[in-house]
N, C-alpha and C positions, 0 to 999 in steps of 0.2 A: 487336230481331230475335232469335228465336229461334234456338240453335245445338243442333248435335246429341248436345252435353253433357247438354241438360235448362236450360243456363243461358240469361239473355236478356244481349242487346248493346245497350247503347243508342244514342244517336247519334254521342251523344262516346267511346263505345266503351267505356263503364263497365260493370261486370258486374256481373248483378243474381241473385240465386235468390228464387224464393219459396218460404219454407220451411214453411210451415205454424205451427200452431200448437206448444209447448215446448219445453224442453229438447233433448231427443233431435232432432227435426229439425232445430231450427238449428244442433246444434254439426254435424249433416252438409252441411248448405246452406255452410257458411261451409267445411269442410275442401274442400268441392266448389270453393268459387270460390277459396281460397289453389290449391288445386293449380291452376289455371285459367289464375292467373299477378296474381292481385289483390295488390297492394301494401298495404294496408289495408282496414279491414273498418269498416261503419258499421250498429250494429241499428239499423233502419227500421222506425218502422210505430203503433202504436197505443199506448196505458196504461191503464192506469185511475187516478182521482187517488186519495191516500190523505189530502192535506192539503185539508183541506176547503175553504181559500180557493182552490183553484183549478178555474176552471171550462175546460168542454169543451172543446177548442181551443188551448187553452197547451200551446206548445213546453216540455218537458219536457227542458234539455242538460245530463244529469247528469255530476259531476267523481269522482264513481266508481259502482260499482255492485256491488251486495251479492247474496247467495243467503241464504237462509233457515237457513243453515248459520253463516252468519258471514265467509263466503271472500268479499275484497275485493276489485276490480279498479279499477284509475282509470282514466279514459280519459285521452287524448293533450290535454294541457292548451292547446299554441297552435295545435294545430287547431280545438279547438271555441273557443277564443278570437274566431277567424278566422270561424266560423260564426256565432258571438255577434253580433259586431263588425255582417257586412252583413244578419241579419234583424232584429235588436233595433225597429229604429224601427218598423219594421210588425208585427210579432206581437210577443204576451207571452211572456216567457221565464221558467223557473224552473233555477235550476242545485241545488245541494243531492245525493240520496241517490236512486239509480234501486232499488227489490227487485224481484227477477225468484222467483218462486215457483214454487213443480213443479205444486202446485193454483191452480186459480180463487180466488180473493179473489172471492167472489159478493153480501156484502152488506155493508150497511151498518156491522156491528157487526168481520165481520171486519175489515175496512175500518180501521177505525179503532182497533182492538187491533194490528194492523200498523206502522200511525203511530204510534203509543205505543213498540212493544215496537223500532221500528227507524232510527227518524225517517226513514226513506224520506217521500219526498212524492207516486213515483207507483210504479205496479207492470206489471210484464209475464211475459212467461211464457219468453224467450228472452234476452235481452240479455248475461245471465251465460253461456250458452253460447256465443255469438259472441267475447264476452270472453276466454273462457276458449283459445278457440282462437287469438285475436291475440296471447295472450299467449304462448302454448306455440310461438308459429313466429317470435317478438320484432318486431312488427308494428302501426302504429299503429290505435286503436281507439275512436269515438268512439259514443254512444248519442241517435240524434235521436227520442223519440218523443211525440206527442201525445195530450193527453187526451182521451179518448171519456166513459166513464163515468168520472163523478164520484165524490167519498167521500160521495155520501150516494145514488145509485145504487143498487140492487137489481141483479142480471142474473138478467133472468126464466128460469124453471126452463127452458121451453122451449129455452134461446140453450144453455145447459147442455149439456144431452140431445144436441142437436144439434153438438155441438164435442168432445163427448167424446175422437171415435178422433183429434182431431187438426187436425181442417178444420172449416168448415161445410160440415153434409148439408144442402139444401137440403129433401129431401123428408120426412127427420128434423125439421126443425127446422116446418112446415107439420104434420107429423101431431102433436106436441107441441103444439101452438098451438090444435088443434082441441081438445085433452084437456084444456087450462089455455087455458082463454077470458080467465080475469082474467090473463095475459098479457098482453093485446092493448094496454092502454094502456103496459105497459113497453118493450114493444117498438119501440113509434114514436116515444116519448120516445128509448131507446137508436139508433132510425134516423135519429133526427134528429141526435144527438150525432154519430154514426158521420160522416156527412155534413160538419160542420161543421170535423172531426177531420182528413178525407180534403181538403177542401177548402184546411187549414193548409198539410199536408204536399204536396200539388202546390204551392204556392206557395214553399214553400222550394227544390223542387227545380228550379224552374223560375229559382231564381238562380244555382243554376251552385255554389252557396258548397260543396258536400261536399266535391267531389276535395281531396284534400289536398297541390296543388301542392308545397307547402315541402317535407313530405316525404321526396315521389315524383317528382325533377323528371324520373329518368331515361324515367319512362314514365307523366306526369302521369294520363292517366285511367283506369289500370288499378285499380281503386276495387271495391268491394263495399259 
């Protein structure tokens, strides 16, 4: 449910933003939903792999998470313990080194000059900002995300162009596509990934395992 914040409610009454794509939006999405009344914060949503053994669809539960800077964060060890524990037997897990980047990581080579230079396994474009703000209000903080593209992935120019201000443009991303025809097979390889990525991620949350009961007993699903 939509509230007149900008935030959504869900059933069990957990509070959700979508914040868009980097830095800058998530650390506002996440100050949006502390002030709201959120007890914990969880970055949700997509990565790209950097460690090559891992394919599309692998839960990503990093035990901290890094910026391109060096600034570490750990997340809330017996929560994601807790989240470990009830997905492990049906999806694959990787725990290890989340980097959150201010740019795109777009191809293969960065890709894997990243995995060298950081031993991250996967990368996003927020999760240090969420971080950064669980950490400044002393708040549990955990990072659930899934692999889309892979470390040997391209993202076609098109996906680029079109995500630049922040979001996808859809009409951006179609008149791109026109202009770069050899696009078109990266594309449905990455729509297929996306799919398969989105398809993880409803399954986790349909276990109920995020809130972080132990916590937050006073107000169990006040959650982000």
């Amino acid at each position: 449910m939509r509230r007149g914040d900008g935030l959504f409610t869900t059933k069990d009454g957990t509070l959700v933003a979508v914040s868009g794509i980097g830095f800058a939006a998530a650390a506002a999405a996440a100050t949006a939903l502390v002030d709201a009344g959120a007890v914990a914060l969880v970055s949700w949503g997509v990565a790209g792999g950097l460690d090559p053994a891992l394919r599309a669809g692998t839960i990503c539960l990093p035990g901290e998470v890094v910026s391109r800077d060096g600034t570490t964060f750990m997340t809330d060890h017996h929560w994601r313990e807790l989240i470990a524990a009830a997905i492990a037997s049906r999806h694959t897990l990787v725990a290890g080194k989340l980097l959150t980047s201010n740019l795109a990581i777009d191809d293969d080579v960065g890709k894997a000059n990243a995995f060298r230079d950081t031993g991250a396994v996967a990368v996003d474009m927020e999760s240090a900002a969420v971080a950064s703000i669980a950490a400044a209000r002393g708040l549990p903080f955990v990072a659930v995300r899934v692999i889309a593209d892979t470390a040997v992935d391209a993202l076609p120019r098109a996906v680029i162009e079109a995500t630049r201000l922040g979001s996808v443009r859809i009409a951006r991303l179609l008149l791109e596509t026109v202009r770069r025809p050899g696009d078109v097979a990266g594309l449905i390889r990455l729509a297929q990934r996306y799919r398969t990525a989105r398809r993880v991620l409803a399954a986790v949350a349909h276990t109920g395992v995020l809130a972080p009961f132990a916590m937050a007993s006073s107000s169990p699903t006040r959650v982000a």
